[in-house]
N, C-alpha and C positions, 0 to 999 in steps of 0.2 A: 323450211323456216319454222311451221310449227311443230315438229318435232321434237324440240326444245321443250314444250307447254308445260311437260312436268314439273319442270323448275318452279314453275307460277301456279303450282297445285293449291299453294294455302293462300293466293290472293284473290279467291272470290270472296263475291259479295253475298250478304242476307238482305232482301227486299224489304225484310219488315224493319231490319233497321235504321234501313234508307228512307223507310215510310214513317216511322217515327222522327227521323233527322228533317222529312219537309214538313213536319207541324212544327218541331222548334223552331226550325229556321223560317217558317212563318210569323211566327207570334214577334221573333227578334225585328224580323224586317217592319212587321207593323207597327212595333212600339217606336222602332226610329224612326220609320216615316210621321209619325204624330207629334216625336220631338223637335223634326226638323221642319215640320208646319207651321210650331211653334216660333220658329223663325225666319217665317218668308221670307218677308219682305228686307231684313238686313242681310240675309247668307245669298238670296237667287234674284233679289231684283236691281236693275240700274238705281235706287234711288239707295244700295244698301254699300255696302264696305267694299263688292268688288261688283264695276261695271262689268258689261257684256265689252268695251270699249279696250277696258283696261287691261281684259282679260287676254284677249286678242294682240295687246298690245308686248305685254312682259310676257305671257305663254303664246308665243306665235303658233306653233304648233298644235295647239289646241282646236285652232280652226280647221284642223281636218279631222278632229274627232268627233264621233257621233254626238249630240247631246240638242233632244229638243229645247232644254229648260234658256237655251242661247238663244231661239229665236223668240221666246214668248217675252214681251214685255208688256204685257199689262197683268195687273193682278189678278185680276176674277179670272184669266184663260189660267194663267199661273196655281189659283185656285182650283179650277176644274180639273188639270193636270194631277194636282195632287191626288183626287175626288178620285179618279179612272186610277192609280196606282191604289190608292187604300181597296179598291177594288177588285183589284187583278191581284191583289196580298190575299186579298179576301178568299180568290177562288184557288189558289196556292192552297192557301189553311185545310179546309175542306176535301180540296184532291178534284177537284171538276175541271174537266179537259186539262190533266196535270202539263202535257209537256208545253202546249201552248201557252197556258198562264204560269209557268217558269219560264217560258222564251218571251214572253210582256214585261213578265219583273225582272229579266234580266237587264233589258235594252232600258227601260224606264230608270232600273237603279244604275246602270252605267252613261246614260243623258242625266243623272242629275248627278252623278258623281263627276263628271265632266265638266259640270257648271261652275263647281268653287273645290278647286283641287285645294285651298287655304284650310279645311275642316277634315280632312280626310286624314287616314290614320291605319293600320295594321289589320283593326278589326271590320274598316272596309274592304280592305284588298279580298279579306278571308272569306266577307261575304260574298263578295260578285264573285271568285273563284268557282266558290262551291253554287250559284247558280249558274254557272256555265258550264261545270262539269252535269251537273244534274239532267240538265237537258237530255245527254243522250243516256241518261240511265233511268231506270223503271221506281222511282222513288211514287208513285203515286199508286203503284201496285196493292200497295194493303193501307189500311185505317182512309181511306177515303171515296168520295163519292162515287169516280170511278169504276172503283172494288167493287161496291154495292150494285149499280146499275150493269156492269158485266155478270157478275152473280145472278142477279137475276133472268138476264140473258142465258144463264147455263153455259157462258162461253169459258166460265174458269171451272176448269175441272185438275183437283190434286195437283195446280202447278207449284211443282218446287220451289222456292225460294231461294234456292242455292244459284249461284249463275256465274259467272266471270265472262269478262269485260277487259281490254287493252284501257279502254278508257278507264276504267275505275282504279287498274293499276295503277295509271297516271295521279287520279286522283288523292289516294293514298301518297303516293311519291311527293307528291303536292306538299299534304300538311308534315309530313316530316319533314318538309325544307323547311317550313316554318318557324320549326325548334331548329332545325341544326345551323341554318345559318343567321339563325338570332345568337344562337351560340357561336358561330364562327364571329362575327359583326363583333360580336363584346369581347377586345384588344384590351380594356384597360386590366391594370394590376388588380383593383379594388374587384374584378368578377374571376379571375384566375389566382390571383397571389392571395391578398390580403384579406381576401371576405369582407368589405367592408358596403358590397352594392346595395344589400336589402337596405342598412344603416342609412344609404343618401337617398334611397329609393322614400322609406317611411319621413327620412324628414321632409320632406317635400308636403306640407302644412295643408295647400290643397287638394290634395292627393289620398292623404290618410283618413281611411275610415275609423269607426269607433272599437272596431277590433286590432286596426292600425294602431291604433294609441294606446291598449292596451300591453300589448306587445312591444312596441319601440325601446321601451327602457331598458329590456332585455339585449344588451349587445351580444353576448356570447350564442345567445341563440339565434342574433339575426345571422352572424358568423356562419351559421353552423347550415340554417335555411341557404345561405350565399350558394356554399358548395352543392347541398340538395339538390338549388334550382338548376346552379348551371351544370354541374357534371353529369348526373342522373335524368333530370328531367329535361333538359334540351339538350344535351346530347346523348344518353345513352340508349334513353328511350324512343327518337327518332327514327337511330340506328337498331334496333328492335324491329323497330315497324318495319323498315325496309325490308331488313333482311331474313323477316321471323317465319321460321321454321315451322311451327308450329300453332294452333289457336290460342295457344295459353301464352306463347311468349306476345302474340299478336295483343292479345286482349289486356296483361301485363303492360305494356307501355304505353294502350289507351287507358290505364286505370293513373297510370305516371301522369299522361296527360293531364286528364281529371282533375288530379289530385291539386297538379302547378296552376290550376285556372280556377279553381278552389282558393287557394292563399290569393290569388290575385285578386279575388272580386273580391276578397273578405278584410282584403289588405286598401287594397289601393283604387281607388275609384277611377279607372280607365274606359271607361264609354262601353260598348260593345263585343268588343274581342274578347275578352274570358268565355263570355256567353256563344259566341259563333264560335272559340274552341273546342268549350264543352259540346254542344251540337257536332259539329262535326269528327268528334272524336266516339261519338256515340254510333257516328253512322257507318264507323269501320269495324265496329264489333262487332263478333261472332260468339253467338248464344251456343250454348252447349249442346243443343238439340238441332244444331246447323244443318249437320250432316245426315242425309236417310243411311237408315243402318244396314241397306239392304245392296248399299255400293259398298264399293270399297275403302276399306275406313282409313286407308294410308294414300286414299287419290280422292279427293274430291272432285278433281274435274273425270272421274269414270263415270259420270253419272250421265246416259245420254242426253238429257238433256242439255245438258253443259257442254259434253262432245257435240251436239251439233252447233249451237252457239260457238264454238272454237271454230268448224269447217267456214262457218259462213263470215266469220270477222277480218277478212284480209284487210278488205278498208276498215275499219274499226282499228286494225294495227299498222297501216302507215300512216293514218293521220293522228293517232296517237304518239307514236315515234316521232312524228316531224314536231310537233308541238312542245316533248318531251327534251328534244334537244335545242328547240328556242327556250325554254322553260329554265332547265338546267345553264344555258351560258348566258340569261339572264342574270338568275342568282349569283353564278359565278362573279358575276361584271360590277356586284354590288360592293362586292370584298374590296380591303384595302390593300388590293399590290395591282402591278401592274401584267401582270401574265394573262389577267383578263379582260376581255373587253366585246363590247357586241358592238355592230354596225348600227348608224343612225335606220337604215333599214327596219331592223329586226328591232331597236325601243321604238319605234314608231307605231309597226305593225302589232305588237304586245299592247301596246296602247293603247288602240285604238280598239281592240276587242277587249279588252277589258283584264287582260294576265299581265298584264306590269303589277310587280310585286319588289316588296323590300321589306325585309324582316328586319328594320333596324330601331327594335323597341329598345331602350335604354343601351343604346350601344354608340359611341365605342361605351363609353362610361355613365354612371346615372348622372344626369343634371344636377351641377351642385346648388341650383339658387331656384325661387318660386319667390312669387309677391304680390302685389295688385298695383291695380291704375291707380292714380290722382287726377281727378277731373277739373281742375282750375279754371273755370270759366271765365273771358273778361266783359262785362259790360261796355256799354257806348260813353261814358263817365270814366271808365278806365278801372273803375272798383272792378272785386274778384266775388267771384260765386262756387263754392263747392257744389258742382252740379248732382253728385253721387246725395252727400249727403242734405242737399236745398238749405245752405248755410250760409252765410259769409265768411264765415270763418273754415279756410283750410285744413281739412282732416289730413296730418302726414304718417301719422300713428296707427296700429293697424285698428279696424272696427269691424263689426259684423256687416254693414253697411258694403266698405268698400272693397272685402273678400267675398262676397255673395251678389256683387252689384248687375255683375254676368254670369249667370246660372245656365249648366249645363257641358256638357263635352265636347259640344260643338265651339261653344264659344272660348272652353278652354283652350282648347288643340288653334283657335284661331289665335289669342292673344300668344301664346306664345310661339307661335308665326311673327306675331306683328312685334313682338320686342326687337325681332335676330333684323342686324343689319340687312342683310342680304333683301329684307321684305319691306325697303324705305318706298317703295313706288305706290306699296298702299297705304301708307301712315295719314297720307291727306285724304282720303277717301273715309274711312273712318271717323277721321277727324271732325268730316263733312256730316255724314250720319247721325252723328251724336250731337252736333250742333244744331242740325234739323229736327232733331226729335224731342230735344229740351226744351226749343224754342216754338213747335207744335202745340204742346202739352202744359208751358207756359207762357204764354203769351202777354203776361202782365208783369212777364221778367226776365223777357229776353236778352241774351249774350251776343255779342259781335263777334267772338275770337272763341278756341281755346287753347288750353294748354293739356295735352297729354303727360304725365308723368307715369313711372315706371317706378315704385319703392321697392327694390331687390334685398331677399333677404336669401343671406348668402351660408350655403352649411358649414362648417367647420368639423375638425375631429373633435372625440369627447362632449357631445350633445351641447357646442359653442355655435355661436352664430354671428354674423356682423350686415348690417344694412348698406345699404346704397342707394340714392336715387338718380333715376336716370333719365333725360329729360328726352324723349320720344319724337313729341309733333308739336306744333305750335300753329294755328293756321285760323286764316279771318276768309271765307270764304266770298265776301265782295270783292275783299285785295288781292287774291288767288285768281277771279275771275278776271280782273283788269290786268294781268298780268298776259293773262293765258287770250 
């Protein structure tokens, strides 16, 4: 079986740049965990938008997956919870007892990703991936405490940096499916024919940064960036990585990488994922000083050190294989035909440890509309309250107020959950939250009802637009209760 290896001569790893990939992917996890603190109590508790009840109820499923943040209901434990993750991020950062405090943040960030699948999105898939791969690779080996305290010990002497791994192949294999089957996913005309995706992509009003708007009026170059992203950067570059021959073509299509997670964060405000792309597109590079000169410069794995890391990896490569081929008829199973499919089994089992994945960032086509809420409050008189802007008078027109009123990528990735039909079973939940929080806060102009609206602004070709309002939820939580 191993006889083959050579083929997989240029898929080792550099340790140092696995060790530089767990301080970024430190710092990423800790800024989310701070931003998602920020919203305890509406994203992870019963009194917020999705019960532990409700959850259970429309995700049945869910109850066989791990996730502490399900049994905690009270807040200060829910608080403490948080307190022991920013902590176990903390000793991540650092490099102290590395695989242990990557196997704490892994189970931590897949129980709380477990909690409200409603927020979740691309760039978490990316992160729990790459903490579960890391576990079984030496990513704590250089720039952290670890290093230091074995150094000291005298226990590391001249160990190479060079290494390969069945697992790490995997893991690589990993983020090229990222692009190729974000590439495969995107079916419409506008990302293959027409060039027109970056164009619906920029006008999407909440979405575009100050570099976005810069740039948007330029069609011919969003055009031109269309083709860039999709042919080159997800898929040819992918397809590189798989297959590359050599360190230069290797390192060529993590610079492609780079480059497409570059226009994204500078372009379009999407949470997380550019950032754990660039991270982990860093952690598959090979520095030009990779290789000891004193192997053979056409085998990298001649180096015994690596040769004996190959004798001793059998397991390392069937449980690598076997994940590999759940991994891949995953992906497959994501695509729109039907030749594929996986068993309730195998989504379960991906599931529940944390490798359910779907690359379906603006795919099939980019979303032609974006907009905001209208919070319509009714009093016990029947009069109305703009609860957004504390008026009486109904804002329907857009303001800084009611496109800023939910701050954050948490909350965006939620609302536009909560527009799509498909997610009416939490509309009153919501409903419920915001009613409770208005009437905490003011209590000397309390609401009995509200009214959810939806002002959809809808793209058009030639930088046209046309509005919509859509009327969401409507709900008096007394009259809800006597029903129920």
């Amino acid at each position: 079986m191993f006889q083959f290896t050579n083929i997989f001569k240029n898929y080792v790893y550099d340790a140092r740049s696995l060790s530089f990939g767990r301080i970024l992917i430190g710092l990423i996890l800790f800024i989310d965990i701070i931003f998602r603190y920020q919203h305890l109590v509406p994203h992870y508790t019963n009194q917020g938008v999705l019960p532990v009840s409700v959850l259970k109820t429309y995700y049945p499923f869910y109850q066989y997956y791990f996730s502490i943040h399900n049994f905690v209901t009270s807040i200060l434990l829910l608080k403490v919870l948080f307190f022991i993750h920013f902590v176990a991020v903390f000793f991540l950062i650092i490099g102290y007892k590395t695989r242990l405090f990557t196997i704490i943040n892994f189970i931590l960030l897949l129980s709380l990703h477990h909690r409200n699948p409603l927020i979740l999105q691309g760039g978490d898939d990316l992160l729990r991936i790459t903490l579960f791969y890391m576990i079984f690779l030496p990513w704590g080996r250089y720039y952290s405490l670890d290093a230091y305290l074995l150094a000291k010990q005298e226990r590391i002497k001249n160990e190479n940096p060079i290494e390969f791994s069945w697992i790490f192949v995997l893991f690589l294999i990993n983020v090229a499916f990222v692009y190729l089957f974000s590439a495969l996913l995107k079916t419409s005309d506008e990302w293959r024919k027409t060039g027109d995706a970056i164009y619906y992509a920029l006008s999407l009003s909440t979405l575009r940064t100050p570099i976005g708007e810069i740039i948007y009026p330029h069609y011919k170059l969003l055009k031109i960036t269309t083709y860039i992203v999709y042919y080159i950067q997800e898929i040819l570059a992918p397809v590189l990585l798989i297959i590359s021959f050599h360190r230069f073509i290797r390192n060529l299509s993590i610079v492609l990488i780079i480059l497409l997670h570059l226009f994204i964060v500078s372009s379009l405000k999407v949470g997380i994922f550019p950032f754990i792309g660039i991270s982990t597109a860093l952690m598959l590079f090979l520095p030009k000083n990779s290789f000891n000169k004193k192997d053979d410069e056409h085998s990298p794995l001649a180096s015994p050190i690596i040769s004996t890391k190959l004798k001793q990896s059998k397991w390392n490569f069937y449980f690598s294989m076997i994940l590999f081929v759940l991994i891949l008829r995953y992906n497959l199973a994501t695509l729109p035909t039907h030749y594929f499919s996986i068993s309730l089994v195998e989504d379960r089992l991906l599931n529940s440890i944390g490798l359910a994945q779907r690359w379906n960032m603006f795919s099939p086509g980019v979303k032609r509309y974006d907009g905001y809420l209208v919070l319509r409050g009714i009093k016990k008189d029947n009069s109305e309250w703009d609860i957004i802007h504390n008026t009486s008078n109904i804002h329907y027109e857009p303001t800084s107020q009611n496109e800023h009123f939910f701050c954050g990528d948490r909350w965006r990735k939620f609302l536009e959950n909560y527009e799509q039909v498909h997610y009416n079973f939490i509309k009153p939940y919501f409903c419920y939250y915001l009613i409770h929080q208005w009437n905490n806060q003011h209590p000397e102009n309390t609401i009995e009802a509200l009214n959810i609206l939806f002002v959809k602004k809808i793209t058009l070709p030639n930088y046209k637009y046309k509005t919509e309002i859509e009327n969401l939820c409507l709900c008096n939580p007394s009259f809800d209760n006597q029903l129920q």
